[in-house]
ROBA-658526 format. One record per residue (C-alpha): residue in three letters; z, x, y; residue number from 1. Coordinates in pm, 1 decimal, always signed. Each point is the difference from the previous one (the first is absolute). Layout:
residues N
- aa_Z_X_Y_i
- ALA_Z_X_Y_NUM .
...
END
This chain:
residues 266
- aa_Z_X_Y_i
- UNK_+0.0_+0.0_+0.0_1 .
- UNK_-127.9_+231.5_+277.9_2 .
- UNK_+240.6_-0.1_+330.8_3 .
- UNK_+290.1_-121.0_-153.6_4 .
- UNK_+321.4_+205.8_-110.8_5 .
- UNK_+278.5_-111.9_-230.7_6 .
- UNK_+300.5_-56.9_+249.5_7 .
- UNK_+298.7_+202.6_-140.2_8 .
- UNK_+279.8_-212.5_+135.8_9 .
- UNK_-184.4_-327.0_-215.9_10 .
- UNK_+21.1_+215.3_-306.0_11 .
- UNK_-340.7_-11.2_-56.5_12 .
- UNK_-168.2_+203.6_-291.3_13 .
- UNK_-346.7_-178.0_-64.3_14 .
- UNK_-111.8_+3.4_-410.1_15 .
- UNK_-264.4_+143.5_-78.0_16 .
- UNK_-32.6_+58.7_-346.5_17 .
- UNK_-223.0_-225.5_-195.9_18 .
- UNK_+174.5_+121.8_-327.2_19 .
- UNK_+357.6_-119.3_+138.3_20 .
- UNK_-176.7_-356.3_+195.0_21 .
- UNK_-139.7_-86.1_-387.7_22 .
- UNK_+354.5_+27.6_-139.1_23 .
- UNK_+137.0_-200.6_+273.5_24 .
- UNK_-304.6_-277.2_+8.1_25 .
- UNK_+70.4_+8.7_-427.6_26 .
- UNK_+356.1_-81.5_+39.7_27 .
- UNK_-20.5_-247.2_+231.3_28 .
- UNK_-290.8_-183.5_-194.4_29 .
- UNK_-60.7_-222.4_+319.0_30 .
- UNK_-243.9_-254.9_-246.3_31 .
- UNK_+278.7_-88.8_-120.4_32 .
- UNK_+247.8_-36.7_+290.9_33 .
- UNK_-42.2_-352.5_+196.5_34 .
- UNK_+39.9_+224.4_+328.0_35 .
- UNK_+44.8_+330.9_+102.2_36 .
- UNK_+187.2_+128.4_+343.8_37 .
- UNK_-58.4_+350.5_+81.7_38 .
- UNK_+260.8_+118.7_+230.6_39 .
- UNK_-178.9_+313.4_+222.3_40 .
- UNK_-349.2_-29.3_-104.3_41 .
- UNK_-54.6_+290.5_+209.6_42 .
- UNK_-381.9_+140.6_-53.2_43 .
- UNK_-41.4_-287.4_-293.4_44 .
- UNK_-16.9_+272.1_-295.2_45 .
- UNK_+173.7_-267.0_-181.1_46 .
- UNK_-102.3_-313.8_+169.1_47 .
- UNK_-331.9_+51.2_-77.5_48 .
- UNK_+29.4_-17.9_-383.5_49 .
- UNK_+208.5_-202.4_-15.8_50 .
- UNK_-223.6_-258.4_+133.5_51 .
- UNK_-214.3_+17.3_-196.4_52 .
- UNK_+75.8_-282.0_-253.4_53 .
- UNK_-10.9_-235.4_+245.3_54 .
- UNK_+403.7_-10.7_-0.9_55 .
- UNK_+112.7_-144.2_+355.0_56 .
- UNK_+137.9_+323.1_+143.3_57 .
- UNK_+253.7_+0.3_+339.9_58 .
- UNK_-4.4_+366.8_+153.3_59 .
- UNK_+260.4_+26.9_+240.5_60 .
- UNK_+4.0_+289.4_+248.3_61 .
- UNK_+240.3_+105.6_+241.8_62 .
- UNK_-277.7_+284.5_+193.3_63 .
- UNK_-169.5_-195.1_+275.8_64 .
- UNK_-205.0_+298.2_+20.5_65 .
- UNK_-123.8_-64.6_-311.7_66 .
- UNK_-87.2_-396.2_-16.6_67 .
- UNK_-372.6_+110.4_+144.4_68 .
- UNK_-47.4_+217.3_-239.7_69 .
- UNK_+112.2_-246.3_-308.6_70 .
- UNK_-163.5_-318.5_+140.7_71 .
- UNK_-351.5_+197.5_+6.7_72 .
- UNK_+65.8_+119.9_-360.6_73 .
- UNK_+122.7_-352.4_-134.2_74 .
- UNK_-270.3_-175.1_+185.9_75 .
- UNK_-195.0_-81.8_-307.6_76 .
- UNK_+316.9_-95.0_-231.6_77 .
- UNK_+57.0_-372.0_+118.0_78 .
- UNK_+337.6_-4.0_-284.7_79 .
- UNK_+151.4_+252.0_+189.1_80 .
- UNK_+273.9_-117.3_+311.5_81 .
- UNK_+52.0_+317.4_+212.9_82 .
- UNK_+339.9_-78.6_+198.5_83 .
- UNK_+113.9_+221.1_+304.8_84 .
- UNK_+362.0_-37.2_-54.4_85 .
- UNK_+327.7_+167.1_-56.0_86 .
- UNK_+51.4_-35.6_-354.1_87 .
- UNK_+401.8_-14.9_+1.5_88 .
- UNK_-72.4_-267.0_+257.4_89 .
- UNK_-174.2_-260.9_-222.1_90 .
- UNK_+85.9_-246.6_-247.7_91 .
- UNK_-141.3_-121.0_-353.5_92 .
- UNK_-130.7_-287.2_+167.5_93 .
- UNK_-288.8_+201.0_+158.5_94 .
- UNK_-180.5_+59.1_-302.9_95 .
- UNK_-27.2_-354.0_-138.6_96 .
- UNK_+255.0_-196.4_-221.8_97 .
- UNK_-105.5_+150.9_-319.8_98 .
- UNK_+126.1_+298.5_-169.8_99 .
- UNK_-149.7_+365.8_+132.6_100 .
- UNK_-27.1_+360.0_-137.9_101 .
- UNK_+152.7_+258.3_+273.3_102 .
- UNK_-127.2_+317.5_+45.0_103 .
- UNK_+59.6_+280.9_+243.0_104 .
- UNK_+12.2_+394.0_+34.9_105 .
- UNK_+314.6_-14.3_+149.0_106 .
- UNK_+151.7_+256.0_+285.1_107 .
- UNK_+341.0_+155.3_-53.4_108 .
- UNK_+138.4_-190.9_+278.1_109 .
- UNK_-144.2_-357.7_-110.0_110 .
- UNK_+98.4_+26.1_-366.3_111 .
- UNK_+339.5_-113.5_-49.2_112 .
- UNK_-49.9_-273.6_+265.4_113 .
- UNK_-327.2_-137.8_-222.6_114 .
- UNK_+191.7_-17.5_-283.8_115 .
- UNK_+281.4_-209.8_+165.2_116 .
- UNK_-279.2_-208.0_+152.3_117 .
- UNK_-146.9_-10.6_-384.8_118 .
- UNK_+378.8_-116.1_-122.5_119 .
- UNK_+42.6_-248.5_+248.7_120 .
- UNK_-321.5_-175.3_-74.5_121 .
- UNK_-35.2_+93.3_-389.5_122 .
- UNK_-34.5_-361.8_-81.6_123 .
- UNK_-373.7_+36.0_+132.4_124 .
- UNK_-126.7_+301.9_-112.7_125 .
- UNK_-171.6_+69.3_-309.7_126 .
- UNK_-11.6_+344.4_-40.7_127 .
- UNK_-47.8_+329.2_+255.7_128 .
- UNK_-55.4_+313.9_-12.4_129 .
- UNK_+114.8_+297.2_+241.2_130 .
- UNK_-80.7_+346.2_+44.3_131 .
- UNK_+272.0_+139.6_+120.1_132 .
- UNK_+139.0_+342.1_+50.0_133 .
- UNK_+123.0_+177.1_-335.8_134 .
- UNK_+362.4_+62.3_+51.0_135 .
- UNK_-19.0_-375.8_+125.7_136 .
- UNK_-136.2_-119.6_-318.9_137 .
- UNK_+242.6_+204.3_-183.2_138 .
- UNK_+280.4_-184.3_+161.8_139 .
- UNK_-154.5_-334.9_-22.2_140 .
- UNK_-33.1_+10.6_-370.7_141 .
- UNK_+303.8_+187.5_-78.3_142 .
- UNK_+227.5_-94.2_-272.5_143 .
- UNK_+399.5_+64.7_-14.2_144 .
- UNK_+133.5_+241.2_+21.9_145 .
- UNK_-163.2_+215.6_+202.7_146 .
- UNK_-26.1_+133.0_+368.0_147 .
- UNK_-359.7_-186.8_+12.1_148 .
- UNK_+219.6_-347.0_-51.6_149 .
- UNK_+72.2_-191.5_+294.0_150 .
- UNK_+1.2_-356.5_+254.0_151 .
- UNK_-397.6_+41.0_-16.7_152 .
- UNK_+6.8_+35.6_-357.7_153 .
- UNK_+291.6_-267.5_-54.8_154 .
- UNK_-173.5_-238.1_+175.9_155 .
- UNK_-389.6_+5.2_-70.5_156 .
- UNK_+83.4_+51.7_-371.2_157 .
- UNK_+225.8_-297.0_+10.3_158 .
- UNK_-297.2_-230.5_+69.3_159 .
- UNK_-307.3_+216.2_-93.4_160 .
- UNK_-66.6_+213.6_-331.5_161 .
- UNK_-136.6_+303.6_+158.4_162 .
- UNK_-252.6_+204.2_-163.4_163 .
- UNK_-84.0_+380.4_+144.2_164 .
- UNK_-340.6_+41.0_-70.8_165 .
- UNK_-133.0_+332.7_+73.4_166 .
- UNK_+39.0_+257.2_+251.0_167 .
- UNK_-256.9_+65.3_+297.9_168 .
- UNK_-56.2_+374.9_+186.1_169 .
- UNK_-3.5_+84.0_+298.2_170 .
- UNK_-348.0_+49.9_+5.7_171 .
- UNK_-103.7_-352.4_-75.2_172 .
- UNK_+71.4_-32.6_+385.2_173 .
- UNK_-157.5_+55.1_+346.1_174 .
- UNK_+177.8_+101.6_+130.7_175 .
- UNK_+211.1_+149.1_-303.1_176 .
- UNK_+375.1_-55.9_+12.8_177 .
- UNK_+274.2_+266.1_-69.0_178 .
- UNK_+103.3_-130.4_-304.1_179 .
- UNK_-115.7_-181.2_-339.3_180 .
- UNK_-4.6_-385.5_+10.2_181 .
- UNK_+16.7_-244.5_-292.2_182 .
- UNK_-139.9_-349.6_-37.4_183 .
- UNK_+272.4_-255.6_-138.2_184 .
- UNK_-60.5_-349.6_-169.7_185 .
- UNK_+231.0_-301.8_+45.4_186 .
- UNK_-52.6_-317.3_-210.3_187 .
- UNK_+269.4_-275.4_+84.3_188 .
- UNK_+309.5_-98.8_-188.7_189 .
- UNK_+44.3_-354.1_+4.7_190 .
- UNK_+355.6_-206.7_+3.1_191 .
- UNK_+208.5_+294.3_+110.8_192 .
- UNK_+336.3_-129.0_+136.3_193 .
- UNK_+224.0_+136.6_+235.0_194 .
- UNK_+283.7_-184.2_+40.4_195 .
- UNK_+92.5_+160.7_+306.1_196 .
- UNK_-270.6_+172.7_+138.0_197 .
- UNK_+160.9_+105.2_+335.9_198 .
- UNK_+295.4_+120.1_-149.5_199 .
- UNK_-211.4_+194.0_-252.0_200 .
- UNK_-218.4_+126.0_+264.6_201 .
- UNK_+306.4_+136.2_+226.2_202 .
- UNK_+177.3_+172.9_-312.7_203 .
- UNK_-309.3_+148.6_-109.4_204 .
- UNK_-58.7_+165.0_+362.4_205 .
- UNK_+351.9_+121.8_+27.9_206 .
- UNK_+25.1_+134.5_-354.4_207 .
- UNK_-258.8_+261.9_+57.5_208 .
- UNK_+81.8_+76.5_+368.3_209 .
- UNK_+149.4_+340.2_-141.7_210 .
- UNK_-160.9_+82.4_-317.6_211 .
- UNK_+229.0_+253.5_-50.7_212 .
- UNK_+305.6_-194.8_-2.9_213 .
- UNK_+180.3_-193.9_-264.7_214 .
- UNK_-126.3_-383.2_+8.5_215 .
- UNK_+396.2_-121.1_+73.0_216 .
- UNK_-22.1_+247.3_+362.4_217 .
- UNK_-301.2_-131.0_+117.8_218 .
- UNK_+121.5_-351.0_-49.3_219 .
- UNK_+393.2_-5.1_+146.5_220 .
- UNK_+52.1_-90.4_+265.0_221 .
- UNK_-323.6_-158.3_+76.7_222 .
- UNK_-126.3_-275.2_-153.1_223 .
- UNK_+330.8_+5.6_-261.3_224 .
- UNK_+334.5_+91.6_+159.0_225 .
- UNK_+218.8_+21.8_-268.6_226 .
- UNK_-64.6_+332.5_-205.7_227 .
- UNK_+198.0_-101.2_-292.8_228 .
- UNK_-185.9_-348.9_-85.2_229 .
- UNK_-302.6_+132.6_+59.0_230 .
- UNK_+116.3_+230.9_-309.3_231 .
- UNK_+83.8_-273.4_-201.1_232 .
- UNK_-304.2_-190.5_+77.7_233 .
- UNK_-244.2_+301.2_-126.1_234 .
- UNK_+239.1_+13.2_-290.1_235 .
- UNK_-90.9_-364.3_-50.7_236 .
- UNK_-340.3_+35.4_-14.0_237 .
- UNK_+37.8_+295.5_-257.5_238 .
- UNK_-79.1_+310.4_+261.5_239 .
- UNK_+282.6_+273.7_+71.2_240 .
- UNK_+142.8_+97.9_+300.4_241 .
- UNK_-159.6_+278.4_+34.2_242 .
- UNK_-384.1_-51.6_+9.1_243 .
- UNK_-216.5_+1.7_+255.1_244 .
- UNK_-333.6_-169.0_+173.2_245 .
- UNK_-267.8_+136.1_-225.9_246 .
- UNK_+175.8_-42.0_-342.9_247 .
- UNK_+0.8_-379.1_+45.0_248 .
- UNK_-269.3_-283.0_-72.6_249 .
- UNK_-153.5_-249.8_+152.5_250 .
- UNK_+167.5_-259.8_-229.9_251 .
- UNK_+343.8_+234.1_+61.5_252 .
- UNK_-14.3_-91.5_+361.8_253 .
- UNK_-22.2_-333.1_-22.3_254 .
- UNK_+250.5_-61.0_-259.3_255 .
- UNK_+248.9_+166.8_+248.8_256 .
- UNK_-135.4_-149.1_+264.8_257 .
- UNK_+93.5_-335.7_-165.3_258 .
- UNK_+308.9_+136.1_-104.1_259 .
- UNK_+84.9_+111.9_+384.3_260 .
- UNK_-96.7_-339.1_+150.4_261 .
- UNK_+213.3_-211.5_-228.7_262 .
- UNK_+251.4_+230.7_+61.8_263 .
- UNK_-11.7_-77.0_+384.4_264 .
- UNK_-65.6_+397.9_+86.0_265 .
- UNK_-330.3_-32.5_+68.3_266 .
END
């Protein structure tokens, strides 16, 4: 794309390799997806293919500078919506009332809020895909215990059975990043319940604010006051005393955090 430049503070890196855009397209398998929504089409590498079967296809991209660019090179692909939007910004209802596919090479900065948006609105998504940077990916489908488990992990796995697919080099890029990215794959869990979600949510958070630490000091005195129930309540739900963030489950958390709400400590 002559006279443009990848903007550094978007986190742009712009795929380029056909290998890589096959394996993506593949997974995806947009003839069989009722809809697809691209999040940062950028120079349509992906958009392109993926149109191909006809599958309605809403590209949403942040760049302004880029919207000329795309609306010339979609101009003959009348199932493709090109949106100039923030992506955070939107809402399910944008892209129709049925089901979609998401899809997105994902900047550092953007991934951890996608995959909240993605949890808050899992009840009308199919399937997506991310490429995402390696260590992220790491983290994201990390199992305990381990240093790669945490909140991301916790709570995308808790709703989505995440796949990592394959890794991506730094010269797949233009321009190439500094590090190896990865391209995950999240198919939906359905019927997952939380009995109390925002208590969940808040121990979760605090449990890992200092990895380092036993899971009973990053919880006293906030949210749990009392030291000593909060003892007895992990002894309740069969954990000891002494373990911390990244030893425990998904299922582990929420059994205490049941355990802590009926108590009245949480």
């Amino acid at each position: 794309m002559p006279g443009y430049h990848a903007k550094k503070r978007l986190g742009q890196n712009f795929l380029k390799s056909q290998a890589v855009i096959r394996q993506i397209v593949d997974l995806v398998d947009p003839a069989h997806q009722a809809r697809v929504v691209e999040i940062g089409p950028g120079r349509g590498a992906l958009t392109l293919p993926l149109a191909e079967p006809g599958t309605p296809i809403t590209a949403v991209e942040f760049d302004r500078d880029l919207i000329g660019y795309l609306t010339k090179l979609l101009a003959g692909r009348p199932n493709v919506t090109l949106l100039h939007r923030d992506f955070l910004e939107t809402t399910p209802d944008l892209f129709g009332e049925e089901e979609f596919f998401l899809l997105g090479n994902l900047p550092y900065n953007i991934t951890s809020p996608v995959l909240d948006w993605v949890v808050r609105y899992r009840e009308r998504i199919a399937g997506a895909a991310f490429m995402v940077q390696k260590e992220v990916a790491a983290r994201i489908t990390a199992t305990p215990p381990g240093k790669d488990w945490s909140p991301l992990s916790i709570f995308t796995q808790l709703h989505f059975e995440v796949e990592y697919c394959f890794t991506v080099k730094p010269d797949s890029f233009s321009p190439p990043p500094k590090v190896s990215s990865a391209v995950i794959k999240l198919l939906p869990r359905r019927g997952v319940v939380v009995r109390h979600a925002e208590q969940f949510d808040r121990l979760v958070r605090q449990a890992f604010e200092r990895r380092r630490k036993l899971l009973v000091n990053n919880l006293v005195p906030d949210p749990v006051d009392d030291p000593n129930k909060l003892r007895e309540a992990l002894e309740a739900a069969g954990l000891p005393v002494n373990i911390r963030a990244e030893q425990i489950t998904s299922e582990q958390f929420m059994s205490l955090t049941d355990r802590l709400v009926e108590a009245g400590l949480l």
